[in-house]
N, C-alpha and C positions, 0 to 999 in steps of 0.2 A: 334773430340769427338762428341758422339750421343747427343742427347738432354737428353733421362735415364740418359748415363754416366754424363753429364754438372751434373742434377737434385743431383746425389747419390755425385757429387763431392762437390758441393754447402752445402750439405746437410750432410755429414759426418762428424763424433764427434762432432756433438754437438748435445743438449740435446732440445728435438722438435721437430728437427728437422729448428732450427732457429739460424741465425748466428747473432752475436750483430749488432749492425748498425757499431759502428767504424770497426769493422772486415771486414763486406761488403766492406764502402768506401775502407779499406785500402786497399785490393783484385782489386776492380774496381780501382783506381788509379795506383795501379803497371800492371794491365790489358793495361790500356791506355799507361803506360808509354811502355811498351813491340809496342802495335804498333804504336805510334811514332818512335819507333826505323825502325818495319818492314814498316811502311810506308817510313823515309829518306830512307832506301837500296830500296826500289822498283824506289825513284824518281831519287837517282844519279845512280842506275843501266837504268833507259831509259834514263836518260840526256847522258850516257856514249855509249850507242847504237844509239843515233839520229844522234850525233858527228859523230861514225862510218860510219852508212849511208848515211850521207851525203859525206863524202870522198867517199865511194865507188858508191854515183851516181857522183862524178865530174871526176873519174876515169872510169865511163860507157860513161861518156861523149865523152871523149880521146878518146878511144878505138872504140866508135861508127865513129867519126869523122874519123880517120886512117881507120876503115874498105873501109867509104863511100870515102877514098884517093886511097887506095885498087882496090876498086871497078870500077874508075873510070881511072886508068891507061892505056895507053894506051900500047902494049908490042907485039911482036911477039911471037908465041906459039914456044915450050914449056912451056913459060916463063909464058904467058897469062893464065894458064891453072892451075900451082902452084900458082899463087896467085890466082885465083880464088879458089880454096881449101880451101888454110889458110883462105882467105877473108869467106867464107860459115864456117869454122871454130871456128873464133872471134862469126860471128854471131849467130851460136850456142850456143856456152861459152855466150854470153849475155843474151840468150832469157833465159837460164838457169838460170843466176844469176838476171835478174828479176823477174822470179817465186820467187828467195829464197828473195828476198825484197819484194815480195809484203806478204810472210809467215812473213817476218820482221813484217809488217803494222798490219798486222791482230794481232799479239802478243802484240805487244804495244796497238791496241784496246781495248785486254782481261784485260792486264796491268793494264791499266787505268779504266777500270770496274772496277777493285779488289781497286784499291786506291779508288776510290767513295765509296766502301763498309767499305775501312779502316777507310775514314775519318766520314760514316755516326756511325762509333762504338764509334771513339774519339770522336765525337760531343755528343754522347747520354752516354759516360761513365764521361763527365767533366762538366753534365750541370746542378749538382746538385740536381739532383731528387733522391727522396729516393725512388728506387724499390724494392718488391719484388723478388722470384726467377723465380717467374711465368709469372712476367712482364718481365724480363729479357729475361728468354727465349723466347717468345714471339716478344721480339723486335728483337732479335739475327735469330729468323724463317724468321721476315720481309727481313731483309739484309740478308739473303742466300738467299730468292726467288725473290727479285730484281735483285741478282747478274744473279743467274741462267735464269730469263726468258729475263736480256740484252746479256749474253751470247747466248741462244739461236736466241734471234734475231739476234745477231753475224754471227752466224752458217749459218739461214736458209738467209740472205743476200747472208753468199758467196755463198750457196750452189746456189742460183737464179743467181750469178755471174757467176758460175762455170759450173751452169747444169749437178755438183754432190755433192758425199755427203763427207762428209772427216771424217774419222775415224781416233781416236788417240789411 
């Protein structure tokens, strides 16, 4: 939602253009209670992907160690020649699914930017201060351009990683 749209939504029926104070609170508390919610599903959603990740680095692990078993066979050709294949094969399928782990990493970075965001909104929706709608917004500008200018450093990290650029 735009900051207009926030302003006309704050701001509509009622007579003022001012909401009573217990209305506000009661808005900002069910605000907060909403991401409390969104913030538990962000934390058991990465606690449920680290789990993952790590089985599937202990299964790169395997996989690495059988290639390097592979690799070191000693065999007469024909023989020598198909497992060298498969062997260059495995290690394909790995260098691949390390890119898709390190896309893992980078996501859980962004992840974790967004809960910093979430928790700096809970923190400033339950700390009893009585705002305006113009202080609100204002603080709601702050944490989108925190969020935005650590994403971008995000960005321009890997992109120095990478030596390009990644469009979504």
């Amino acid at each position: 939602m735009g900051h207009a749209m926030a302003r006309e939504a704050i701001t509509a029926g009622t007579t003022q253009g001012e909401l009573r104070i217990g209305e506000m609170r009661a808005v900002i508390e069910e605000f907060a209670r909403v991401l409390d919610a969104f913030g538990s599903e962000l934390d058991a959603s990465v606690k449920d992907a680290d789990r993952e990740c790590a089985a599937i680095g202990r299964a790169f692990d395997e996989l690495g160690a059988a290639k390097r078993e592979l690799d070191a066979m000693e065999c007469p050709q024909p023989l020598r020649g198909l497992l060298q294949q498969h062997s260059a094969r495995i290690g394909n399928s790995l260098d691949a699914a390390v890119t898709a782990m390190q896309y893992q990493d980078r996501l859980t970075q962004r992840v974790g930017h967004i809960r910093v965001g979430l928790h700096r909104l809970q923190t400033l929706l339950r700390d009893g201060t009585d705002r305006g709608a113009g202080q609100w917004l204002e603080l709601l500008r702050h944490v989108e351009e925190s969020n935005q200018s650590e994403q971008a450093r995000l960005t321009a990290a890997e992109c120095a990683a990478n030596g390009s650029v990644e469009l979504f």
